[in-house]
mmCIF entry with sequence, helices, sheets and N, C-alpha, C, O atoms, coordinates in Angstrom:
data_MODEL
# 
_entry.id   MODEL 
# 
_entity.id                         1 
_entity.type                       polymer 
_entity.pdbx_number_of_molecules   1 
# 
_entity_poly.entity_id                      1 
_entity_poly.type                           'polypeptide(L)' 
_entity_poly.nstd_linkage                   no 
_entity_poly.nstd_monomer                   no 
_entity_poly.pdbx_seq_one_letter_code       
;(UNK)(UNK)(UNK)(UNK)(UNK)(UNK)(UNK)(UNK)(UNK)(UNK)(UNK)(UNK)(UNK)(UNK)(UNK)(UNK)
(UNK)(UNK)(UNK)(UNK)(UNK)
;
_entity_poly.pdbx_seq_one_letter_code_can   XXXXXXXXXXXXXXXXXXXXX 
_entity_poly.pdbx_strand_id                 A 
# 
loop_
_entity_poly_seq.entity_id 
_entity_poly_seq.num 
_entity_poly_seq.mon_id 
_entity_poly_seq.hetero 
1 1  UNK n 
1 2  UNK n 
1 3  UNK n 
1 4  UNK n 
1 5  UNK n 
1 6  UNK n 
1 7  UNK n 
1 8  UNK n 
1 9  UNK n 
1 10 UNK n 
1 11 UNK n 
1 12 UNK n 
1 13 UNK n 
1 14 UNK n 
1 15 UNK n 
1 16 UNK n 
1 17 UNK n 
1 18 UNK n 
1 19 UNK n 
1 20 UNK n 
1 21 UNK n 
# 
_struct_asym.id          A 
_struct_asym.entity_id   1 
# 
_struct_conf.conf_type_id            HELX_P 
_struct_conf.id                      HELX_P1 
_struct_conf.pdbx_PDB_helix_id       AA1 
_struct_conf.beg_label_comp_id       UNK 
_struct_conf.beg_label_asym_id       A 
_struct_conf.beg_label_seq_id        2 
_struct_conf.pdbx_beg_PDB_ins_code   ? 
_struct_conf.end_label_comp_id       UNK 
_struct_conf.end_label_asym_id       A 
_struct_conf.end_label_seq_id        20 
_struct_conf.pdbx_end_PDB_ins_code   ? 
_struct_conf.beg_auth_comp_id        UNK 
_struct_conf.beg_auth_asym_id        A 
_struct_conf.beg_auth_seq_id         2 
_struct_conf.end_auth_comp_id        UNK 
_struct_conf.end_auth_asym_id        A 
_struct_conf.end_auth_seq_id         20 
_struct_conf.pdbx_PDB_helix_class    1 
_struct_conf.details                 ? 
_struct_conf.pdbx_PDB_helix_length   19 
# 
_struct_conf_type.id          HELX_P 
_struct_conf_type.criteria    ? 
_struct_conf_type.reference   ? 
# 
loop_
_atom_site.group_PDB 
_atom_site.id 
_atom_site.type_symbol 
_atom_site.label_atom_id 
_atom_site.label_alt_id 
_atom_site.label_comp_id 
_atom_site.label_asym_id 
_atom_site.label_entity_id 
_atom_site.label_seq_id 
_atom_site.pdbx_PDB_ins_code 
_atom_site.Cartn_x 
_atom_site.Cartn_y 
_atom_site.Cartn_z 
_atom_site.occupancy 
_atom_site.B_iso_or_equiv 
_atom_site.pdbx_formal_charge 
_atom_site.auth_seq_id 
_atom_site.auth_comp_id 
_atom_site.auth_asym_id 
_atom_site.auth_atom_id 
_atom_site.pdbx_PDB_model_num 
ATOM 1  N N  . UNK A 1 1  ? 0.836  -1.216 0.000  1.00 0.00 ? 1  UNK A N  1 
ATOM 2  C CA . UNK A 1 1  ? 0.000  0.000  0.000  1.00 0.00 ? 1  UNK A CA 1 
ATOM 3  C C  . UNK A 1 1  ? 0.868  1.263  0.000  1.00 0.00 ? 1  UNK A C  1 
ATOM 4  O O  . UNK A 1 1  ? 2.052  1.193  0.329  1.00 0.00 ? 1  UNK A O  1 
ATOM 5  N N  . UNK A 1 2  ? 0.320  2.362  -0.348 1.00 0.00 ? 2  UNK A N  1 
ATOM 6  C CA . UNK A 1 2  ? 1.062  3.520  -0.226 1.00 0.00 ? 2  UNK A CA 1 
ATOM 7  C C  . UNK A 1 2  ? 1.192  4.245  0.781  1.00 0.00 ? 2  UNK A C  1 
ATOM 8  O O  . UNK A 1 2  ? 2.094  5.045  1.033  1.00 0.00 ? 2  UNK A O  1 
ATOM 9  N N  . UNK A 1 3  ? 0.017  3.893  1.550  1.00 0.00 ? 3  UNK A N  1 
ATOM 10 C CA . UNK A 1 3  ? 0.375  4.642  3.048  1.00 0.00 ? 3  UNK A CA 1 
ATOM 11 C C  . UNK A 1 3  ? 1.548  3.789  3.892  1.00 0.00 ? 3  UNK A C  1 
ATOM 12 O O  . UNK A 1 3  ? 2.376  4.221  4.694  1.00 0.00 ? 3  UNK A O  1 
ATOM 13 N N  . UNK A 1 4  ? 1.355  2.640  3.495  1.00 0.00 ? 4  UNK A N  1 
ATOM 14 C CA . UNK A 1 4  ? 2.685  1.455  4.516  1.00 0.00 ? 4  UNK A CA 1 
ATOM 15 C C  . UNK A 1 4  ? 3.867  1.938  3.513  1.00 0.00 ? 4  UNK A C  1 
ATOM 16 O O  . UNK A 1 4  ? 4.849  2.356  4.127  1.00 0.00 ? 4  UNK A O  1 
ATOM 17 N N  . UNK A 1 5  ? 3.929  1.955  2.758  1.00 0.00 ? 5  UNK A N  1 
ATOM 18 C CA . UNK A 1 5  ? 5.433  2.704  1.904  1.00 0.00 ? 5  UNK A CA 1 
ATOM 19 C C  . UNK A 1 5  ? 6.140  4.157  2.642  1.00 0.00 ? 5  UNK A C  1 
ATOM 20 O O  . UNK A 1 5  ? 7.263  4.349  3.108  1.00 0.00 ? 5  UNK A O  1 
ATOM 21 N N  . UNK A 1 6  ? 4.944  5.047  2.510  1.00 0.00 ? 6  UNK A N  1 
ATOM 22 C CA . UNK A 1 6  ? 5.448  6.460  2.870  1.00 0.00 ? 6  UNK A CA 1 
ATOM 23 C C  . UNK A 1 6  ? 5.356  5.919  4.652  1.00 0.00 ? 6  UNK A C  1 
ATOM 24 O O  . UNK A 1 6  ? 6.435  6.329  5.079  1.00 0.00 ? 6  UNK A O  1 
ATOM 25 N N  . UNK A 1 7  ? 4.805  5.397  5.557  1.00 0.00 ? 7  UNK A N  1 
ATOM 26 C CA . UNK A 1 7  ? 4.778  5.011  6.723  1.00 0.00 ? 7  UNK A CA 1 
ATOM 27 C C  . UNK A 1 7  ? 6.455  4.597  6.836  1.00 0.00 ? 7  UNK A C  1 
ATOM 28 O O  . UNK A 1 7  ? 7.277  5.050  7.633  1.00 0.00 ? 7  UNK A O  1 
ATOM 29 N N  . UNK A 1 8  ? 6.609  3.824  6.017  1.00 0.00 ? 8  UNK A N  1 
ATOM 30 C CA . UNK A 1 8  ? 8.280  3.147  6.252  1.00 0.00 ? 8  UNK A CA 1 
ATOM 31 C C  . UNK A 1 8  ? 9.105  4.048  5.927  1.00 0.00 ? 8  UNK A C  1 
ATOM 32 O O  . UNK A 1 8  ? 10.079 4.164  6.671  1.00 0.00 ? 8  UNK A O  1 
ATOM 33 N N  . UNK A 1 9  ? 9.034  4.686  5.104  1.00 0.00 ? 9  UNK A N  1 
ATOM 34 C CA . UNK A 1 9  ? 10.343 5.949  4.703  1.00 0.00 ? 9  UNK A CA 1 
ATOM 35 C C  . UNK A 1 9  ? 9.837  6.694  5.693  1.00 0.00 ? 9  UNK A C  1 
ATOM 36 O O  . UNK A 1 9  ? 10.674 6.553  6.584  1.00 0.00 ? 9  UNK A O  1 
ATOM 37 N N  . UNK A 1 10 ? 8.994  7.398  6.102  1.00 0.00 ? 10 UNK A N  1 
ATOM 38 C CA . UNK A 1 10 ? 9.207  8.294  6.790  1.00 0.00 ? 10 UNK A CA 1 
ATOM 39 C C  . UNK A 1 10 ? 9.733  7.713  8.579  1.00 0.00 ? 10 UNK A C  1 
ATOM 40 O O  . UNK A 1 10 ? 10.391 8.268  9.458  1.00 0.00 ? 10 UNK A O  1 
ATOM 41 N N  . UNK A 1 11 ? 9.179  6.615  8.508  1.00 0.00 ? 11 UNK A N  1 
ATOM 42 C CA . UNK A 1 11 ? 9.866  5.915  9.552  1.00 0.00 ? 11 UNK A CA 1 
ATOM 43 C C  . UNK A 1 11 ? 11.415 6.183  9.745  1.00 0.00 ? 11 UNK A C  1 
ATOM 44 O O  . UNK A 1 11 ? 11.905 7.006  10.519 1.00 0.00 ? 11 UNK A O  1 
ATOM 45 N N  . UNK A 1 12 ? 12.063 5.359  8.922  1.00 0.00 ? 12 UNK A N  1 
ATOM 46 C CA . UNK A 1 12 ? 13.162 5.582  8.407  1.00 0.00 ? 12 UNK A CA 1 
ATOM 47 C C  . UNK A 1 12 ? 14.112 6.965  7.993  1.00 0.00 ? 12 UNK A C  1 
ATOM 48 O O  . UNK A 1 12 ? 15.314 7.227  8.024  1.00 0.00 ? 12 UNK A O  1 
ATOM 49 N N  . UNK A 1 13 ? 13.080 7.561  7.662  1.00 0.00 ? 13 UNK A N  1 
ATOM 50 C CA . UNK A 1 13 ? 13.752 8.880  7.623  1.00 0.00 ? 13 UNK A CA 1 
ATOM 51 C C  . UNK A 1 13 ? 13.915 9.484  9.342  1.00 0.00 ? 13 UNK A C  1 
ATOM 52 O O  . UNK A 1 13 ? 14.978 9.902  9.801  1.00 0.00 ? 13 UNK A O  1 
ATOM 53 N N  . UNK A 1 14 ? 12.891 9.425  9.947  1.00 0.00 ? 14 UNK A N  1 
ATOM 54 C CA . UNK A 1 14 ? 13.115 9.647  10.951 1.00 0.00 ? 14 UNK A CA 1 
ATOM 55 C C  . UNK A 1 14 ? 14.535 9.081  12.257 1.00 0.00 ? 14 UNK A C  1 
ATOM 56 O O  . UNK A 1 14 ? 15.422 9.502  12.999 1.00 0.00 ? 14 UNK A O  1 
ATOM 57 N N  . UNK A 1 15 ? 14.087 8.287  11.938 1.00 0.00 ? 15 UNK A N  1 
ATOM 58 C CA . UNK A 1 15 ? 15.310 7.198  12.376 1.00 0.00 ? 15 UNK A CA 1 
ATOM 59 C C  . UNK A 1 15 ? 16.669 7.441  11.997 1.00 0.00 ? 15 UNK A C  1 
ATOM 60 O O  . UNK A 1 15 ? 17.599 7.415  12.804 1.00 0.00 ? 15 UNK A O  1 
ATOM 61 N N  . UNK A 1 16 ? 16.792 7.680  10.767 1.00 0.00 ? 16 UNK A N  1 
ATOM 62 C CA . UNK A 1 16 ? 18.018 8.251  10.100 1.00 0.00 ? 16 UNK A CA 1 
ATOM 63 C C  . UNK A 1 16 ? 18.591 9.981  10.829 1.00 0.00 ? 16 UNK A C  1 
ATOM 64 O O  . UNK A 1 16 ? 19.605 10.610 11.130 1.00 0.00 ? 16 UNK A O  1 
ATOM 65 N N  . UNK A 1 17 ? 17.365 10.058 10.806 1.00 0.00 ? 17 UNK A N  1 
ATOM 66 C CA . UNK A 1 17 ? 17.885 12.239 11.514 1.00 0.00 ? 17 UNK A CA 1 
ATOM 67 C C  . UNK A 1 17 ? 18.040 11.808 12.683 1.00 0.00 ? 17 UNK A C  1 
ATOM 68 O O  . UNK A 1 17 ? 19.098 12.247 13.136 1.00 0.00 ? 17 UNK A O  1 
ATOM 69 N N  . UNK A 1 18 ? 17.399 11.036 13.538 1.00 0.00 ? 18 UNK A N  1 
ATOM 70 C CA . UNK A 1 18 ? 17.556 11.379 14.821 1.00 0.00 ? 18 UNK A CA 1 
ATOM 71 C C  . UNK A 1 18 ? 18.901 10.468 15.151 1.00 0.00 ? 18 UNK A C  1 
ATOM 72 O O  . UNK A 1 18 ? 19.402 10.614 16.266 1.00 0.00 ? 18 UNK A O  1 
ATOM 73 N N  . UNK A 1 19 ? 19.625 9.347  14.036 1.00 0.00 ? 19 UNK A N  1 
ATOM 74 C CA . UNK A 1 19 ? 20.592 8.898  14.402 1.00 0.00 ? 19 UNK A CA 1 
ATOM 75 C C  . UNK A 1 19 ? 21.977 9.693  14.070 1.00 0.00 ? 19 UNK A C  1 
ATOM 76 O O  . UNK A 1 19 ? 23.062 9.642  14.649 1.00 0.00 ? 19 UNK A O  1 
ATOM 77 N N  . UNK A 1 20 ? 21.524 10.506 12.843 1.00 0.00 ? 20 UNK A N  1 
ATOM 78 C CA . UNK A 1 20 ? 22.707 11.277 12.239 1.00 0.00 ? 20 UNK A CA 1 
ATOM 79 C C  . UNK A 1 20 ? 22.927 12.397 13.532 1.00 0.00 ? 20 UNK A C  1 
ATOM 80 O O  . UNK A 1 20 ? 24.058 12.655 13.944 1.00 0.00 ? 20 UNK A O  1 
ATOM 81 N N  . UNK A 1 21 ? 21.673 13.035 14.122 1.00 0.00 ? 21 UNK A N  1 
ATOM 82 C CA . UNK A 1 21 ? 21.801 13.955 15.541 1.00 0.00 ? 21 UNK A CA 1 
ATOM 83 C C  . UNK A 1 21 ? 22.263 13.437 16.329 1.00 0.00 ? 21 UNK A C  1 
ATOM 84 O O  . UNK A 1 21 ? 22.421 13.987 17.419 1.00 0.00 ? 21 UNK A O  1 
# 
C-alpha cells in the first residue's frame, strides 16, 4: 500500500535524523 510505503520511509527517515543527531 502507499500509506505502509510512505509510513516506512518516513519511519526511516526519521530514524536516520535522529541517528545522524
Amino acid at each position: 500500500m502507499l500509506i505502509s510505503r510512505l509510513s516506512l520511509d518516513t519511519m526511516r527517515h526519521l530514524s536516520s535524523a535522529r541517528n545522524n543527531d
